[in-house]
C-alpha positions, 0 to 999 in steps of 0.5 A, spaced: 515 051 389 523 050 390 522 045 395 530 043 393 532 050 394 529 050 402 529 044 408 524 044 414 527 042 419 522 041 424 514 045 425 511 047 431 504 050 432 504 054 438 498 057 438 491 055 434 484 059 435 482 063 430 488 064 428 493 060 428 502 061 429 506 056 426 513 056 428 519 053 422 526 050 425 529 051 417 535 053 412 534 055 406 540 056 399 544 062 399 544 067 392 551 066 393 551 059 393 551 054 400 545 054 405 543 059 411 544 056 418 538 053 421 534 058 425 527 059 426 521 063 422 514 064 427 508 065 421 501 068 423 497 063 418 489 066 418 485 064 410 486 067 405 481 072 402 477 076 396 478 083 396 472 088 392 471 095 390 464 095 388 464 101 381 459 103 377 461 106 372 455 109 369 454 114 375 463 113 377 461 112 383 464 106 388 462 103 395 467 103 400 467 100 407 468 102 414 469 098 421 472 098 427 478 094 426 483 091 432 489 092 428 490 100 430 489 099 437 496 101 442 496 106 436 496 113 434 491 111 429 483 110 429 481 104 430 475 106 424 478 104 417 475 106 411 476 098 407 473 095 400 469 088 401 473 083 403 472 076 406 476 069 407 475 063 404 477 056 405 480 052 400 476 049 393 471 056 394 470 059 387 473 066 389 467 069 384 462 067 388 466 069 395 467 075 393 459 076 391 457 074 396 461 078 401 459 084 397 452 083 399 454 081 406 457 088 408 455 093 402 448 090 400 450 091 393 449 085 387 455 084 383 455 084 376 461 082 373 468 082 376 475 083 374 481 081 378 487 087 379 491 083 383 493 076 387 499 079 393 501 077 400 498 081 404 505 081 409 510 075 407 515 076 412 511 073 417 504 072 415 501 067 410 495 070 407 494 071 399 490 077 397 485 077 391 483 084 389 478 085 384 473 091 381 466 089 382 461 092 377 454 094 380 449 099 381 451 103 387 444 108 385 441 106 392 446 102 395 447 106 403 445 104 410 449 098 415 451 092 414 454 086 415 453 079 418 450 080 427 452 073 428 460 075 426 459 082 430 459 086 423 458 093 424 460 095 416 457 103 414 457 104 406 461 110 403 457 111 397 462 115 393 463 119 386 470 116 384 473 124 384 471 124 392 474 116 394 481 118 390 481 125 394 480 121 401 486 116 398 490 123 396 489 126 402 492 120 406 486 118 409 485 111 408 490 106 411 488 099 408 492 097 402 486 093 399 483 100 398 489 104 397 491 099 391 484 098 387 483 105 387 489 107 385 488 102 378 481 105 377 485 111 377 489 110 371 485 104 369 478 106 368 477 107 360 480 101 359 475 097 364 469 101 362 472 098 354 472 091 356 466 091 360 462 094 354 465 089 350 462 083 354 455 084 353 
């Protein structure tokens, strides 16, 4: 971090649930040289979170998600999303263990063996959550139903789909999450040299 290269000034948080937004007076050096003017940045802190695209790759199948999801509302868009597995977890979790976990939690499906595509910020103009997105290896041959956690109001249907049907859908423009959208495109141009390195770890 180049904490010479910025100043806060000051921080306040105006608002803490779940959520929590979090409000910088700050200035930071110019490329051109000099400093900007102090002037106020508002961050949505939520955790971070795993991301997991359960694959078989002896059937070339893969487990997708769908769930209602607040975000679309007020929008033209429905509200049901089609996502991979996903879960926050707080600081000092072994993110492998997360992303197991998780992956049983919402598609009934236990990982074998995980590799890891991408760490990104989800929206960093004004959000601070870090995404790990991994491909997870597991046995999809029986794997349907509902799932998800009832205490958490969880209400997650599993698409169990050949690879061929899950890029179509991505192609045809009808997933909407970047977790999903970005694994699936890396499958895409990606599997033999994952089906390569998974068949040398055993």
């Amino acid at each position: 971090m180049r904490e010479q290269d910025f100043e806060i000034i000051e921080k306040k948080t105006p608002y803490q649930g779940y959520f929590r937004v979090v409000k910088y007076q700050l200035k930071h050096r110019l490329f051109q040289g000099g400093w900007t003017p102090v002037h106020s940045r508002e961050v949505f802190e939520r955790p971070s979170a795993v991301a997991v695209l359960p694959y078989d790759p002896v059937l070339n199948r893969v487990l997708l998600i769908e769930q209602f999801r607040p975000g679309p509302l007020g929008s033209s868009y429905d509200p049901w999303l089609i996502e991979i597995v996903a879960g926050c977890y707080d600081e000092g979790d072994d993110l492998k263990e997360t992303a197991k976990r998780e992956s049983f939690e919402e598609a009934g499906c236990k990982i074998e063996a995980l590799y890891l595509l991408y760490d990104y910020f989800v929206s960093p103009g004004g959000s601070n959550e870090l995404l790990h997105v991994y491909i997870g290896k597991t046995d999809a041959s029986k794997i349907k139903g509902i799932h998800g956690l009832e205490d958490e109001n969880e209400d997650i249907r599993v698409l169990n789909l050949s690879l061929d049907e899950a890029l179509a859908l991505m192609h045809a423009n009808k997933i909407k999450t970047s977790p999903a959208i970005l694994s699936l495109q890396w499958l895409e141009y990606n599997r033999d040299q994952l089906l390569k390195l998974w068949q040398n770890e055993k």
